[in-house]
N, C-alpha and C positions, 0 to 999 in steps of 0.2 A: 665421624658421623656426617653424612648427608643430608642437610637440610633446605628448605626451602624451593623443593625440588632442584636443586644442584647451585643455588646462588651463593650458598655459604657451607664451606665443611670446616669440622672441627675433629681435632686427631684426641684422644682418648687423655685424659688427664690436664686437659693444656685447654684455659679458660676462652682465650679470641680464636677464631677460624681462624685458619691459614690464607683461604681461601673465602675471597667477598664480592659481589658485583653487586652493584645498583642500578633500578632507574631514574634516568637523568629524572632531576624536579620536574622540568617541561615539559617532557613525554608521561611522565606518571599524571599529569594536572589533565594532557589529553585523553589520556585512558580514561580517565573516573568519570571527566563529562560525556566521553560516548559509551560508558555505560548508564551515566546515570539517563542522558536522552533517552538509550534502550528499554527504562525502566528496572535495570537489573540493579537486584544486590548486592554490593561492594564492601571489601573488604580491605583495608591499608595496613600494610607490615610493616611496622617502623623500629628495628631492632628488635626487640623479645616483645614490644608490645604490639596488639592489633586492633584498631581502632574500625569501624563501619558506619557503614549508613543504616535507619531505620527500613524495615520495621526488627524490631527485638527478634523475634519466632526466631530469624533464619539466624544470628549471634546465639540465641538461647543454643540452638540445633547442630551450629559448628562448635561449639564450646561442650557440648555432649560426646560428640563424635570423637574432638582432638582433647579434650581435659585443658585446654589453655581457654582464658577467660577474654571477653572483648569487649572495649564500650565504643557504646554504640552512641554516634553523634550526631545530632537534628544535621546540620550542616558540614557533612566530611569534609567536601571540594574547600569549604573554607576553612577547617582547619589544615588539609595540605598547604593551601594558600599563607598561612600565617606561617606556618612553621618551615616552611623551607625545605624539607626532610627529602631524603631521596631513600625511597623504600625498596627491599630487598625484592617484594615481589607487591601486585594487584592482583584480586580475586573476584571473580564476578559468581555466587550462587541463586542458582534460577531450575526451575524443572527442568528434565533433561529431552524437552523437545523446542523448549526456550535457547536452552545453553546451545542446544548444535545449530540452530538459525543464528545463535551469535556469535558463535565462531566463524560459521561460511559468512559472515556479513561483517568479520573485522580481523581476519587473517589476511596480513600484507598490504591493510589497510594502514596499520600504524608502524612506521616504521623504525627499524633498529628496538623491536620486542619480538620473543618466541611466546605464543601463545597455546597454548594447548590443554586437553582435559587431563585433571588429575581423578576425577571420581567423572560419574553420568549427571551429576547438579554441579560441579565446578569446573571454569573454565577461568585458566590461570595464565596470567601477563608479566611476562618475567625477563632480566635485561636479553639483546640479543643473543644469540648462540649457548644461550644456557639451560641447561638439562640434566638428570643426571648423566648420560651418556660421557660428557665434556667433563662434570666432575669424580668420574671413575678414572678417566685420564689421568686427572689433576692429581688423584691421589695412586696412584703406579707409578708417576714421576715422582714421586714425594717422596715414596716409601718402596723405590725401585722393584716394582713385581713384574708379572707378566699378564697381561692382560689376556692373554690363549690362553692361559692357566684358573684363569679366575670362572667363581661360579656364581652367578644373581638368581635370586629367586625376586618373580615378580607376578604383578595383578591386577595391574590399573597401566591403563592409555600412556603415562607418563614413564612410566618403565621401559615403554620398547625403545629409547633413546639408550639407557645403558643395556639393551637385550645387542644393540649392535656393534659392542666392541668389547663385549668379555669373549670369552671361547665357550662355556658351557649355560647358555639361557634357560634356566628352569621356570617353566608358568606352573599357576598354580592351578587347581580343577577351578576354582569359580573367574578367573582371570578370563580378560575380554580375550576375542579371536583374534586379535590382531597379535596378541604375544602369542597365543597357542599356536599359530601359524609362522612364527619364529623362534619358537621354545626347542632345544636339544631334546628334553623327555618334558612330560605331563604329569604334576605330582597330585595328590589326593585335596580339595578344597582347604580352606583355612578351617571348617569346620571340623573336620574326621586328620584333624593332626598333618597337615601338606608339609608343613614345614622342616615337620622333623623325617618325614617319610625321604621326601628332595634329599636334605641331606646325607642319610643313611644311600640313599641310591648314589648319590655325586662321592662319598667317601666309605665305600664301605667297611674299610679295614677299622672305622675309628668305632663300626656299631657295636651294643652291648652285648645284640647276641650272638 
């Protein structure tokens, strides 16, 4: 399993990832202040827990969306400060005409982080060269497959990283144009079943009917 948009996989059955990066303490203490100057809402991944800055609403609203729980702390920057921690990934959520003015205003501004959107309100800071892309790799070398062979179904910004090094890219119908414009076929939205449509088209010998 891929998590953390590609900072950390774990193989089926087997409790620690194989596979971890962090960011360094220093760089994650820079990130949180030039969000927090930005006014954005931040988010701290410290192993399985996620700690934030106020206000509530937006933790209330990622913790709906994702079912994992966060607290939220008057002072984040100082508890990175105290604890030392070097966290898996930063998340900044803001409306999504906020977030794309801050990504064109802190892309390659901080260096040695891949930033990128995972959703149209999240704009995600994670160690450098990590994506899933890199952790699709990671795990073909692991589990010696073929990457021409392989088939992703994806729908969000951060996909088109592993859409560039399987062999069969499936977007889904509500996925952004940027995958649908490097997707192999186009399958039916997450609403009206896309999932299982994709795979019945990518394997069809295994369909029931």
């Amino acid at each position: 399993m891929i998590s953390y948009n590609g900072a950390q996989i774990h193989l089926a059955g087997e409790k620690d990832p194989f596979y971890s990066r962090r960011l360094p303490f220093e760089k994650s203490l820079e990130i949180l202040y030039t969000l927090k100057k930005a006014g954005s809402y931040r988010q701290y991944y410290w192993d399985e827990r996620i700690f934030s800055s106020p206000p509530a609403k937006w933790a209330e609203h990622y913790a709906l969306h994702s079912g994992v729980a966060v607290s939220v702390q008057e002072d984040l920057e100082r508890l990175a400060e105290e604890t030392r921690v070097e966290p898996v990934k930063i998340l900044a959520i803001d409306i999504p005409d906020r977030i794309d003015r801050l990504q064109k205003a802190v892309v390659g501004q901080i260096a040695g982080t891949s930033v990128f959107k995972s959703f149209a309100t999240y704009l995600d800071f994670m160690p450098g060269g990590t994506n899933k892309g890199e952790a699709i790799r990671e795990i073909g070398l692991k589990l010696n497959f073929s990457l021409e062979k392989t088939v992703m179904l994806g729908d969000s910004e951060n996909d088109s990283f592993g859409f560039e090094v399987v062999g069969y890219p499936i977007a889904m119908g509500n996925a952004q144009s940027i995958l649908k414009e490097r997707a192999a076929w186009i399958a039916p939205d997450n609403n009206r079943e896309g999932a299982y449509w994709a795979l019945v088209h990518a394997f069809p010998d295994l369909s029931p009917e």
